[in-house]
RODO-2510 file (C-alpha; in nm, 4 decimals, decimal comma):
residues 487
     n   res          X          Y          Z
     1     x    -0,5889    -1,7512    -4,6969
     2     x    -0,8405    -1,4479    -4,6822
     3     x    -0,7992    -1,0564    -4,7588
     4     x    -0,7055    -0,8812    -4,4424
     5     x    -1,0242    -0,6727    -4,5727
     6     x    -1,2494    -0,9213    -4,5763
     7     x    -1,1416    -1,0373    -4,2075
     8     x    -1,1759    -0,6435    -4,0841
     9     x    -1,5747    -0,6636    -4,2013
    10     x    -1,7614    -0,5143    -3,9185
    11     x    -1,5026    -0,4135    -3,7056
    12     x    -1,5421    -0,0557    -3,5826
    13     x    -1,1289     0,1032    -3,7605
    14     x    -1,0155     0,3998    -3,6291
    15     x    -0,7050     0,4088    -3,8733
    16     x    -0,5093     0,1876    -4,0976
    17     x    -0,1333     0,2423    -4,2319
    18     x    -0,0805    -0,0209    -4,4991
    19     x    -0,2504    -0,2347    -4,7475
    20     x    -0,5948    -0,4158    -4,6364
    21     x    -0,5722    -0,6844    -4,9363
    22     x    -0,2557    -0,8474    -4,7673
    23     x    -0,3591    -1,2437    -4,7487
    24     x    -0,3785    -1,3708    -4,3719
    25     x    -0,2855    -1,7545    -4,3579
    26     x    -0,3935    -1,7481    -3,9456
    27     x    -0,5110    -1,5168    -3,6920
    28     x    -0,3387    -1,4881    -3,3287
    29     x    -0,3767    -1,3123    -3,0310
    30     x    -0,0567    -1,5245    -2,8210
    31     x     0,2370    -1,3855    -2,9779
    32     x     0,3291    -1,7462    -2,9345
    33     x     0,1576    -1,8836    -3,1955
    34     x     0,2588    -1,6783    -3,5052
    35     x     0,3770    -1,7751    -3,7478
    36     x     0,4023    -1,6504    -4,1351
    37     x     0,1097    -1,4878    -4,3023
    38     x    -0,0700    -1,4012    -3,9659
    39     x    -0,2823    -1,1139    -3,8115
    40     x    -0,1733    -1,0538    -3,4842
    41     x    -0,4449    -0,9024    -3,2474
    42     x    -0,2773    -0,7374    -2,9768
    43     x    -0,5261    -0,7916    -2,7204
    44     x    -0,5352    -0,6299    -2,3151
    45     x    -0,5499    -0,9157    -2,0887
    46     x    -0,5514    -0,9918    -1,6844
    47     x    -0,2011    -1,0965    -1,6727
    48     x    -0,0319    -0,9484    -2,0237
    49     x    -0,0970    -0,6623    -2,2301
    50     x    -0,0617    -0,8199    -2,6286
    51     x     0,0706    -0,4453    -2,7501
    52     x     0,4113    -0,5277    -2,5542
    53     x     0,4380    -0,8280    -2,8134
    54     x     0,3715    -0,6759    -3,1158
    55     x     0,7714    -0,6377    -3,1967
    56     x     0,8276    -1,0043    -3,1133
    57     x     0,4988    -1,1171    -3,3620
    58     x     0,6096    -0,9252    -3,6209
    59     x     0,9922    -1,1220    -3,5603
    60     x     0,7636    -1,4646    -3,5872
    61     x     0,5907    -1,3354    -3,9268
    62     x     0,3067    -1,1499    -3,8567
    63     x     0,2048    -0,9140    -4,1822
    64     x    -0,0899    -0,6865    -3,9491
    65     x    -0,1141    -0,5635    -3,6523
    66     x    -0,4830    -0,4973    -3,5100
    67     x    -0,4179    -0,3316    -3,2019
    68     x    -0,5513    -0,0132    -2,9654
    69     x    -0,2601     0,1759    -2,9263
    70     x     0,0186     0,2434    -3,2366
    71     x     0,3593     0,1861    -3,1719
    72     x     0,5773     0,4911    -3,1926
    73     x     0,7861     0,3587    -3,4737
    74     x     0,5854     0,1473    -3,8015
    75     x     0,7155    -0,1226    -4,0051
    76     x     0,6293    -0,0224    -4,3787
    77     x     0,6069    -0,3827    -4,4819
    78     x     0,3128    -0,4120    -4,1919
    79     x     0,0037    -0,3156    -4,1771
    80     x    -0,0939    -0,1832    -3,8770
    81     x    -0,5278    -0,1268    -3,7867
    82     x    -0,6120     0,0493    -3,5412
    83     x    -0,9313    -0,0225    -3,3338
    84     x    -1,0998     0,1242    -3,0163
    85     x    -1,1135    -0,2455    -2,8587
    86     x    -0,9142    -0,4812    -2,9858
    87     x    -1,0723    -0,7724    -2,7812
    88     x    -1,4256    -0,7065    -2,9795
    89     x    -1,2367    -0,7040    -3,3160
    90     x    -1,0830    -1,0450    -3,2240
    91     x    -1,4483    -1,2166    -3,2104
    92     x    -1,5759    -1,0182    -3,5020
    93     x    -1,2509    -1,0616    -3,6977
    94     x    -1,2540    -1,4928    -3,5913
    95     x    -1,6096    -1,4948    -3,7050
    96     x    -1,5666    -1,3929    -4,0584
    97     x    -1,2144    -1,5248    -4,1067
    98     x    -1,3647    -1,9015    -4,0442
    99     x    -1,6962    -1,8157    -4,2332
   100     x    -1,9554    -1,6737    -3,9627
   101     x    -2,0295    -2,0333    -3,9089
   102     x    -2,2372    -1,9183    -3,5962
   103     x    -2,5198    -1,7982    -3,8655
   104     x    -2,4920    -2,1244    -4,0259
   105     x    -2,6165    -2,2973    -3,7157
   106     x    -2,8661    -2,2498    -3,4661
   107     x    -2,7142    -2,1490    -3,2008
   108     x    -2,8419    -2,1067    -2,8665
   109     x    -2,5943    -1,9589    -2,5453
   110     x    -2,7163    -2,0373    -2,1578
   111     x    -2,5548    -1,7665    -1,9094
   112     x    -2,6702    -1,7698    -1,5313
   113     x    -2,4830    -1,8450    -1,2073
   114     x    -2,5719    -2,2171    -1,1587
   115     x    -2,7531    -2,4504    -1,4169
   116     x    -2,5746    -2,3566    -1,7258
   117     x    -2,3606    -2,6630    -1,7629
   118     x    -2,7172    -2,8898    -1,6929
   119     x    -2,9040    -2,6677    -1,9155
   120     x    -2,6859    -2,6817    -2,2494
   121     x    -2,5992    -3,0713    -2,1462
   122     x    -2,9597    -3,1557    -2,1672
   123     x    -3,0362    -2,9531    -2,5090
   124     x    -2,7482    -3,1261    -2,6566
   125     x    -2,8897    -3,4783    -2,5589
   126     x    -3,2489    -3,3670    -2,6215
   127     x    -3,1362    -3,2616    -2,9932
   128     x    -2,9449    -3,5745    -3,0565
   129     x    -3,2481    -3,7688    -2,9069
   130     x    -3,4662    -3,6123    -3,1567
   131     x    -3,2572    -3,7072    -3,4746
   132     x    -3,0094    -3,3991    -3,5123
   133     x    -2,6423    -3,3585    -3,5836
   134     x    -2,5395    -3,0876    -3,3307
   135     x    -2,2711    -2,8961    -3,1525
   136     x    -2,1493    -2,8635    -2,7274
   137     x    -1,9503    -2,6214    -2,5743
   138     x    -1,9656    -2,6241    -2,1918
   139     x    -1,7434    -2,6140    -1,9487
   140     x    -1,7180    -3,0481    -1,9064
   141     x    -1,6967    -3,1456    -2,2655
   142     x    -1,6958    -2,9675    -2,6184
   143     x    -1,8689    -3,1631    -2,8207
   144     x    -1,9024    -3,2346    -3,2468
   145     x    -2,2240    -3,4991    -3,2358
   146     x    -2,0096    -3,7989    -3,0593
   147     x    -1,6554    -3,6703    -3,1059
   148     x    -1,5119    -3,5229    -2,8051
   149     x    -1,2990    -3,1931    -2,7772
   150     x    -1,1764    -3,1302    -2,4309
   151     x    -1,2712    -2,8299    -2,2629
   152     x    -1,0005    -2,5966    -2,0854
   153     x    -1,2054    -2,2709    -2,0214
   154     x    -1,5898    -2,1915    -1,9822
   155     x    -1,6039    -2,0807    -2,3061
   156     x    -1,2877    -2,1404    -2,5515
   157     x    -1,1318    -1,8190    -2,6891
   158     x    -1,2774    -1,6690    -3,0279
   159     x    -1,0673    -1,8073    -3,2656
   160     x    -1,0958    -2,1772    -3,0718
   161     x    -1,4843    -2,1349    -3,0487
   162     x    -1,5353    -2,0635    -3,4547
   163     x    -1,3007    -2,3097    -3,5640
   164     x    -1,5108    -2,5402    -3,3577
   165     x    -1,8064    -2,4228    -3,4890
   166     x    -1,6745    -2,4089    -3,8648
   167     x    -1,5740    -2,8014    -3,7798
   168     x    -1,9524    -2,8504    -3,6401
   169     x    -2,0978    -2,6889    -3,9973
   170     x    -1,8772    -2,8734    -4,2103
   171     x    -1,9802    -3,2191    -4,0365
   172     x    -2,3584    -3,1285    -4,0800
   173     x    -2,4772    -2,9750    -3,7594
   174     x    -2,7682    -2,7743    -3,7243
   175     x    -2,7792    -2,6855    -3,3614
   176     x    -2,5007    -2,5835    -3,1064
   177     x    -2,5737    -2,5272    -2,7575
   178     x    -2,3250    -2,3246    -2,5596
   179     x    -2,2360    -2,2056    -2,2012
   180     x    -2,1992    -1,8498    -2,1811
   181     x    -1,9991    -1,7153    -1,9039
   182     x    -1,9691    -1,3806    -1,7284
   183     x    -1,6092    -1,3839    -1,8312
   184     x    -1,6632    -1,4649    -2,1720
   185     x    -1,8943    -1,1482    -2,2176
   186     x    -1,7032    -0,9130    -2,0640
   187     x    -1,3815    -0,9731    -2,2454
   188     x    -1,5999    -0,9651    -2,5431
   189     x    -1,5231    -1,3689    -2,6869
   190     x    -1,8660    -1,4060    -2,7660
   191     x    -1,8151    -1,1199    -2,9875
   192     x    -1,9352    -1,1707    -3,3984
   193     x    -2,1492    -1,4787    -3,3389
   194     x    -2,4900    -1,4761    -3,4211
   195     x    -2,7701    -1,6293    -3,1742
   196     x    -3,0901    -1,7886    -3,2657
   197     x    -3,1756    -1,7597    -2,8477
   198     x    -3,0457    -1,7089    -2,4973
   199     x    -3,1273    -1,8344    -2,2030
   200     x    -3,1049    -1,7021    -1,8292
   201     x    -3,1101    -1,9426    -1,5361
   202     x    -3,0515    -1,7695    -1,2204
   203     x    -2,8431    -1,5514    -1,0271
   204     x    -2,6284    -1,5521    -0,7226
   205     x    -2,2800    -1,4407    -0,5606
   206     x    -2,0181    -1,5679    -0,7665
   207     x    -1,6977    -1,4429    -0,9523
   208     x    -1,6750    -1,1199    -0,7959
   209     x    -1,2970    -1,1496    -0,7723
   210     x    -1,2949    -1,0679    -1,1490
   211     x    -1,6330    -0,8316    -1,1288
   212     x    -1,5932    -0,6609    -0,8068
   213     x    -1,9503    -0,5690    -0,7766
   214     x    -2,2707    -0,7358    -0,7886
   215     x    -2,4215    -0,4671    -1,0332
   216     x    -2,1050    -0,5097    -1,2739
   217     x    -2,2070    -0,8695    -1,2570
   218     x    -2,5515    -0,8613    -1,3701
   219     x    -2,4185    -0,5831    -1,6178
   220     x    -2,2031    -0,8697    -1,8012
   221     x    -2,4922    -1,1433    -1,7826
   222     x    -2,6886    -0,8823    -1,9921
   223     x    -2,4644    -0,8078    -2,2563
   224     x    -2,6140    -1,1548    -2,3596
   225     x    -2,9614    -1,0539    -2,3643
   226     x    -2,8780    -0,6903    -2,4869
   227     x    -2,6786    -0,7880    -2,8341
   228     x    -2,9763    -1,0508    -2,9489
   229     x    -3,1031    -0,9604    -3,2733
   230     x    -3,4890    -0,9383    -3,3390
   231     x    -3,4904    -1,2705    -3,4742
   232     x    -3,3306    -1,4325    -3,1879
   233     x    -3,5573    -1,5195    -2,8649
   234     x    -3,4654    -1,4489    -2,5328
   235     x    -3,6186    -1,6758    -2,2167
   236     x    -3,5602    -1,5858    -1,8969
   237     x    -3,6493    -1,7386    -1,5154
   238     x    -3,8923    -1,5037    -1,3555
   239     x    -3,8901    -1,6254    -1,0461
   240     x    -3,5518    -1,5405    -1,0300
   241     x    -3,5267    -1,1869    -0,9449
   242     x    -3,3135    -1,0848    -1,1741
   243     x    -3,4821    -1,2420    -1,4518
   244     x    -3,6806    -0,9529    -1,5621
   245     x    -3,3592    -0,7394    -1,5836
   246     x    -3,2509    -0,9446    -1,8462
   247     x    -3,4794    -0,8624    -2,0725
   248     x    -3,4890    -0,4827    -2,0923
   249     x    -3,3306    -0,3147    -2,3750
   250     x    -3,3387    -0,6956    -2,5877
   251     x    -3,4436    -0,6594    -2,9470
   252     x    -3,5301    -1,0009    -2,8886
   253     x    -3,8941    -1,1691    -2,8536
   254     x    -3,8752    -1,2293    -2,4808
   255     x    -4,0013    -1,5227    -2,2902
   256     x    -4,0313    -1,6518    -1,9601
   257     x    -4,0390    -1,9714    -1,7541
   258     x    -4,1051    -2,0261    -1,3814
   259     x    -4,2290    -2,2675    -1,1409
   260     x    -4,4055    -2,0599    -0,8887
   261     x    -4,5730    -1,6740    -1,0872
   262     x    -4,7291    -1,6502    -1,4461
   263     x    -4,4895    -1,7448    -1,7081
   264     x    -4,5078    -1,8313    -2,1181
   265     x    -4,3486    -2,2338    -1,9684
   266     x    -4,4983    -2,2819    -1,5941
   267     x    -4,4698    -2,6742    -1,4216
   268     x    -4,5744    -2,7698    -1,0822
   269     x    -4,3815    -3,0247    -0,9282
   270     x    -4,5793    -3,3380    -0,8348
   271     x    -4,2876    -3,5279    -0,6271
   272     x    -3,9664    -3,4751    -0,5751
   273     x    -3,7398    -3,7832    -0,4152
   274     x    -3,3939    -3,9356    -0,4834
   275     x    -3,4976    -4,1494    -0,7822
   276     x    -3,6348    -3,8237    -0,9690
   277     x    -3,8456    -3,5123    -1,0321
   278     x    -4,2637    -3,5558    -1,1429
   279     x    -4,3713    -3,2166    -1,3190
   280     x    -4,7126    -3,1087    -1,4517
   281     x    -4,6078    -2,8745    -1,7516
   282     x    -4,8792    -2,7913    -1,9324
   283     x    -5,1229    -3,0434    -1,8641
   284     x    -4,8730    -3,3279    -1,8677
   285     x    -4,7525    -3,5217    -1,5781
   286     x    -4,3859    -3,6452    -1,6773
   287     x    -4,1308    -3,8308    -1,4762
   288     x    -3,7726    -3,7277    -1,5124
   289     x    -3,4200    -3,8878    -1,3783
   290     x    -3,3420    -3,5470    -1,2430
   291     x    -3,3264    -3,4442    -0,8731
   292     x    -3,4269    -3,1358    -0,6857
   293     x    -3,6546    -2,8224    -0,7355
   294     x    -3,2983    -2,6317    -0,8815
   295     x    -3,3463    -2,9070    -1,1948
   296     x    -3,7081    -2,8847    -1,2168
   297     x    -3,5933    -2,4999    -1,3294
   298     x    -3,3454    -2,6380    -1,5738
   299     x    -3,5480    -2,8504    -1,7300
   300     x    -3,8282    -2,5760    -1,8185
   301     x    -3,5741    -2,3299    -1,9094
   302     x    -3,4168    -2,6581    -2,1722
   303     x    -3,8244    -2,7616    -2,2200
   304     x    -3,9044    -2,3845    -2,3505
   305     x    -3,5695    -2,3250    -2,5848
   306     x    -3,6944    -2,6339    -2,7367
   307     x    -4,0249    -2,5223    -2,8172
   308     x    -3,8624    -2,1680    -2,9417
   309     x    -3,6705    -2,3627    -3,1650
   310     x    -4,0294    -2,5139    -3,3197
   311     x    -4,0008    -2,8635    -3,1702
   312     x    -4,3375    -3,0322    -3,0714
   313     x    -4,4106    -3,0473    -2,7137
   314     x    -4,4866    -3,3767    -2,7046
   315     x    -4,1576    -3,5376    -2,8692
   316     x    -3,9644    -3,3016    -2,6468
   317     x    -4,1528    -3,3873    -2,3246
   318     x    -4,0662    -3,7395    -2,4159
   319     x    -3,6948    -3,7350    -2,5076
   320     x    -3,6492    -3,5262    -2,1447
   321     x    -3,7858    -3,7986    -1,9608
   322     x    -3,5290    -4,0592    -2,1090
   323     x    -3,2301    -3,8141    -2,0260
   324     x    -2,9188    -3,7701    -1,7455
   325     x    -2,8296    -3,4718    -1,5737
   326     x    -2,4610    -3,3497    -1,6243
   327     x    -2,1354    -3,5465    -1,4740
   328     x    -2,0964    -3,4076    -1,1058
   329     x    -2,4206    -3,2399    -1,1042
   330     x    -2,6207    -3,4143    -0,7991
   331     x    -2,4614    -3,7483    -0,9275
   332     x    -2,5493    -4,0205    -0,6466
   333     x    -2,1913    -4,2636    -0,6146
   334     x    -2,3581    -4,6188    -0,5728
   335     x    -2,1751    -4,8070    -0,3046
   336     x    -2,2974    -5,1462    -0,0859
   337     x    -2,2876    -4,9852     0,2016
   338     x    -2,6260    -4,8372     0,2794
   339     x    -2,4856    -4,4915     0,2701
   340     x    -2,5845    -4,1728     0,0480
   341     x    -2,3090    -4,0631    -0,1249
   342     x    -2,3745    -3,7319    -0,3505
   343     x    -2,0962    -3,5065    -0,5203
   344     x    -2,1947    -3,1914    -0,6728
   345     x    -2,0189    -2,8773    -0,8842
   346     x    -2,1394    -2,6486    -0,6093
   347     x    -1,9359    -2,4010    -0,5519
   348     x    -2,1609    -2,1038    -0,4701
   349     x    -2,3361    -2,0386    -0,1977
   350     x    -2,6907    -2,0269    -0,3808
   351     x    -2,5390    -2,3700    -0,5599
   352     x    -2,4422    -2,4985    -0,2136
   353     x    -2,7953    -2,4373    -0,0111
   354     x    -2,9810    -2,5247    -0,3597
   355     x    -2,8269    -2,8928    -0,2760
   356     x    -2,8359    -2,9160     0,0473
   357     x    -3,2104    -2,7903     0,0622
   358     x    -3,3259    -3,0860    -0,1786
   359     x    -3,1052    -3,3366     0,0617
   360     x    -3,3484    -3,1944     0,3626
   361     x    -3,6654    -3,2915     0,1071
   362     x    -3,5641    -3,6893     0,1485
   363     x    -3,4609    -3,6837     0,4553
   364     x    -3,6710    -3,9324     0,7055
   365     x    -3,4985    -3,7253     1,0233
   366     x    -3,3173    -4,0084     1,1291
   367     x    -3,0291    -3,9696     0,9426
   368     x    -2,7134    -3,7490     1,0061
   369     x    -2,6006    -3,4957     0,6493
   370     x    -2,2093    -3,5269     0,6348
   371     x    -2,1122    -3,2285     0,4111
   372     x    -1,7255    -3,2079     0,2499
   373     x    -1,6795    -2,8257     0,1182
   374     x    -1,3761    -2,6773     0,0247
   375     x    -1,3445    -2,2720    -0,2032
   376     x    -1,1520    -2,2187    -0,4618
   377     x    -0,8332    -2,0335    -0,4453
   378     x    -0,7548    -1,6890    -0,6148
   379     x    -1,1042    -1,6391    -0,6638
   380     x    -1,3777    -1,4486    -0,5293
   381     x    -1,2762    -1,4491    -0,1373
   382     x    -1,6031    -1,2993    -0,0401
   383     x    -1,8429    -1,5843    -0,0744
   384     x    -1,6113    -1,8448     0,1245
   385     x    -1,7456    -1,7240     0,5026
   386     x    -2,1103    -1,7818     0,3352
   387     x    -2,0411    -2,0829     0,1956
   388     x    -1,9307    -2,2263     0,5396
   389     x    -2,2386    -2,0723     0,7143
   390     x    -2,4824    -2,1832     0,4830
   391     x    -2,2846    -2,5999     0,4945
   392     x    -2,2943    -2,5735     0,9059
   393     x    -2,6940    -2,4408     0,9012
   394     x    -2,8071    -2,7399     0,6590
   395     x    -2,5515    -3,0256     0,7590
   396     x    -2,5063    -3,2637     1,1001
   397     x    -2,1133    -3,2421     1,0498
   398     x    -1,9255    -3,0162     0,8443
   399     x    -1,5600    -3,0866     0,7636
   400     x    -1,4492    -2,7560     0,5807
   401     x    -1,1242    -2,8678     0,3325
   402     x    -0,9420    -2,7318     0,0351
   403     x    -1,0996    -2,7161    -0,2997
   404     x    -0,8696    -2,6424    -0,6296
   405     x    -0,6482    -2,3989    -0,3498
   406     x    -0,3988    -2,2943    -0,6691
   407     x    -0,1632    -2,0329    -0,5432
   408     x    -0,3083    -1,9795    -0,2265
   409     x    -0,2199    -2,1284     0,1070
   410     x    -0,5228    -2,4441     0,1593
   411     x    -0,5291    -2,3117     0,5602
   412     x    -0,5572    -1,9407     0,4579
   413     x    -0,8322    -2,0158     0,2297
   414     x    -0,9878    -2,2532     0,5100
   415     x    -0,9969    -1,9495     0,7567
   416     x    -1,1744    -1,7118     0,5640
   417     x    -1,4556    -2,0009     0,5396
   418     x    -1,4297    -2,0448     0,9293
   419     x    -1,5448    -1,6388     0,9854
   420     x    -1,8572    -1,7438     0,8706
   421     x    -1,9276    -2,0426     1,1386
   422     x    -2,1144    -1,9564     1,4437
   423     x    -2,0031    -1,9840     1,7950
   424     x    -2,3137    -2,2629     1,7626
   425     x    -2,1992    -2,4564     1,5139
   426     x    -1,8370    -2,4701     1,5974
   427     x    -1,8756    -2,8154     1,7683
   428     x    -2,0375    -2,9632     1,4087
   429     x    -1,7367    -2,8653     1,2043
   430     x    -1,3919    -3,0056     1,1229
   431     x    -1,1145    -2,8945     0,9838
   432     x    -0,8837    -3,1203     0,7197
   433     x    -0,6897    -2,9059     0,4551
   434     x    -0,5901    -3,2754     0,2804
   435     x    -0,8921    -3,3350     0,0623
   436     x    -0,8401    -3,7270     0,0199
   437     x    -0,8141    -3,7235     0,4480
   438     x    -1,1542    -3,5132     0,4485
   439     x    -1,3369    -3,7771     0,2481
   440     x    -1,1990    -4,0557     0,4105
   441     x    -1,2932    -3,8955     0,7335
   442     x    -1,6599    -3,7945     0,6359
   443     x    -1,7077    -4,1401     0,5466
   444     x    -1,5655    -4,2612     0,8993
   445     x    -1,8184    -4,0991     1,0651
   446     x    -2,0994    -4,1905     0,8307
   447     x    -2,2944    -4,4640     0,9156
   448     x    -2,5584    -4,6971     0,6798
   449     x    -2,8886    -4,4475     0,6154
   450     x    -2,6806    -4,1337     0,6673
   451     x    -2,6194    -3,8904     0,3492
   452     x    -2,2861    -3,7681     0,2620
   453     x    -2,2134    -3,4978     0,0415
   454     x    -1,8890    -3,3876    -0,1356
   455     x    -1,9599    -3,0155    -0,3207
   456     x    -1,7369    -2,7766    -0,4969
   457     x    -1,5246    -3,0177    -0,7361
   458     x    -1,8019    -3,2248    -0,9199
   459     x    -1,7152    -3,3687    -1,2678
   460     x    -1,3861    -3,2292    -1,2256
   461     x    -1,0765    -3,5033    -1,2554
   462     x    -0,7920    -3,3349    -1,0723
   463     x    -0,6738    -3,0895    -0,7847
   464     x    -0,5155    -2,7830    -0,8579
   465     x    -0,2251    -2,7015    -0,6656
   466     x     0,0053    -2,4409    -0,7229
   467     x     0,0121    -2,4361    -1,0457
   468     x     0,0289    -2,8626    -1,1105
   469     x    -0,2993    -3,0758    -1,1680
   470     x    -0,2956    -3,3762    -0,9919
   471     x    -0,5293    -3,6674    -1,0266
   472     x    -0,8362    -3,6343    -0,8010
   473     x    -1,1790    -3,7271    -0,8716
   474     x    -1,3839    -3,6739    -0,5853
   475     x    -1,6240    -3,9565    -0,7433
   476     x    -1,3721    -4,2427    -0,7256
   477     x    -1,2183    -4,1350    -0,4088
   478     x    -1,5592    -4,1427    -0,2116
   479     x    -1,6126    -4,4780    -0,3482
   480     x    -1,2617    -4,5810    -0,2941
   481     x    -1,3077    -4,4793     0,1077
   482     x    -1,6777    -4,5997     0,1204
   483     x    -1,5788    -4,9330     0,0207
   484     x    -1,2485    -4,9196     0,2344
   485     x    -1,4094    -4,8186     0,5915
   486     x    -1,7622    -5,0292     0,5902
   487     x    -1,6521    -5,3005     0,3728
***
């Protein structure tokens, strides 16, 4: 139990009718999940507005309301705050009701387009490798040292992320490394925690369902960079372009890393073939199980938080060598059958020709690239016509298919893709709305030395379908129909 006062620290009021020193047992934002003794925060969301609950919360046991706009009539055993955004005071207010356990750790977020799940994967292994207790939250796996907490958004909401983090203090951890999405910013669940660093990997056209412009996009990346403190550092790719943006107006010291212009971290790559990536950084040629110039970036952008967080380049350099990229990131399926098989998360266009371009880096010329690429349903609409372009200009044989289609039609979905295949390339593509049937026929047509590659689901373990998630791993089923056709 904690003061309603004490909970309220830092949050910007704009009124309050009732006592502040009420005790709050829990803190909820789902009108769902109250219970007695708890704040309700009525937040503003995509599909619900939280003030048209604050009747039924206050039913449940509720004893304050946080919330943007009054109701017309007060309860006088309630306590009612009100606050410009009640969204913000939900992160503030989750911070300090479980102990600002964010400042207790050193915490470091990754935001970016593509790399981000790599990126935080890799510090957490690095940090374990080099004898620390520490903290995951990604979009695969949340993590406490070895104990596993499944993951159900990018980021988890507020009050899930500081419980997690107050669980991740009281078992001893000293470092948590954390995804940082677009979404997250904007809605402001990032909110209260305190950042020893950030880190910006690249970025490209994603998510602009939810953003609707490419400025308002880079706009929420920023709000990363822009609410550092002084003591936090800030490291950003400069040969992206949009890496400089992200540090103007940051408090923070600011960094850079690149590959190809002047940077504070700078590598060359050496070689660059299916079994892994040789870098010079810094005087030091080093071998790593990663693949592709896209990882060569996330490993200097994991390489320099390191050093920012006053490891010695030399232990690092060695731990990174030992270490795996994320599940579904450029993982290789091993079969008997002479075949290439590669599934990858990609499911933006920069992700896409990213993969694709390092696939054309091994290739002897011989071979034929099978690609299996599927968007998303309800999401951002205007990337699937470049996806399909960019999958028909790199690949032998495209066969366009249906992702995680959700409410959408698979064939609707499949036709926006098909607007961006030229006249050209019609004759390379197919078209197989059944995912399992697209795999199984990419691997038909594959033949021993030729490369097949499955993007857009990666690590993920099921197919979203109108609401139901069904099994589908599109791991297992490639090796399921590799083994099954050229047994």
């Amino acid at each position: 139990m904690s003061a309603l006062k004490d909970i309220l620290y830092k949050v910007a009021l704009q009124s309050v009718s009732g006592d502040t020193a009420v005790e709050v047992a829990a803190l909820a934002f789902d009108s769902r999940k109250v219970g007695a003794n708890t704040a309700f925060i009525a937040t503003r969301g995509t599909q619900a507005d939280g003030h048209d609950y604050i009747e039924q919360a206050i039913e449940k046991g509720a004893v304050a309301i946080i919330c943007e706009q009054l109701p017309e009539n007060l309860n006088t055993s309630i306590t009612y705050v009100q606050v410009k955004d009640s969204s913000e005071a939900l992160g503030i207010m989750a911070s300090n009701f479980f102990g600002n356990p964010s400042a207790k750790l050193k915490l470091v977020g990754v935001t970016g387009t593509n790399g981000k799940t790599t990126c935080v994967s890799l510090l957490f292994q690095l940090f374990k490798q080099l004898g620390y207790n520490v903290g995951l939250l990604s979009t695969v796996v949340n993590k406490i040292n070895d104990e596993i907490i499944v993951a159900t958004h990018t980021t988890p909401d507020a009050i899930q992320m500081n419980e997690l983090m107050a669980k991740m203090v009281a078992k001893g951890c000293s470092h948590c490394f954390m995804e940082v999405s677009s979404h997250a910013l904007v809605q402001h669940r990032v909110s209260g925690l305190t950042f020893q660093g950030a880190v910006f990997t690249n970025l490209s056209h994603d998510h602009l369902d939810y953003h609707k412009t490419f400025d308002e996009y880079i706009k929420a990346k920023k709000m990363l960079f822009d609410g550092l403190p002084s003591s936090a550092f800030a490291l950003t790719n400069i040969d992206d372009k949009r890496g400089a943006v992200m540090l103007q107006n940051t408090k923070a010291s600011k960094y850079r890393y690149a590959l190809k212009t002047m940077a504070d971290f700078k590598a060359k790559i050496l070689s660059n073939t299916l079994q892994g990536l040789e870098l010079d950084i810094e005087g030091h040629n080093v071998w790593f199980k990663l693949i592709g110039d896209f990882n060569a970036y996330n490993l200097m952008a994991v390489y320099g938080a390191a050093i920012l967080l006053e490891e010695e380049s030399a232990d690092v350099l060695q731990a990174l060598s030992d270490l795996n990229p994320a599940p579904g990131r450029f993982e290789q399926v091993l079969t008997d059958t002479g075949i290439t098989a590669i599934v990858d998360y990609a499911h933006t266009p920069d992700a896409l020709e990213n993969v694709l371009s390092t696939i054309k880096v091994f290739r002897s010329g011989n071979e034929k690239v099978i690609t299996v690429v599927g968007c998303g349903g309800n999401r951002d609409t205007t990337k699937r016509p470049e996806m399909a372009k960019i999958a028909c200009e790199l690949s032998d044989k495209v066969v366009l298919t249906s992702d995680n289609p959700r409410f959408e039609e698979p064939m609707a979905i499949i036709e926006d893709m098909q607007k961006g295949v030229s006249p050209s390339n019609y004759r390379k593509t197919l078209v197989m709305a059944d995912r399992r049937e697209a795999i199984k026929t990419a691997c038909s047509m594959a033949e021993p030395n030729d490369i097949i590659l499955v993007a857009g689901k990666g690590h993920e373990t099921y197919q979203d379908v109108k609401g139901v998630k069904s099994d589908f791993d599109d791991r297992k089923v490639l090796k399921d129909m590799l083994n099954l056709i050229h047994k």
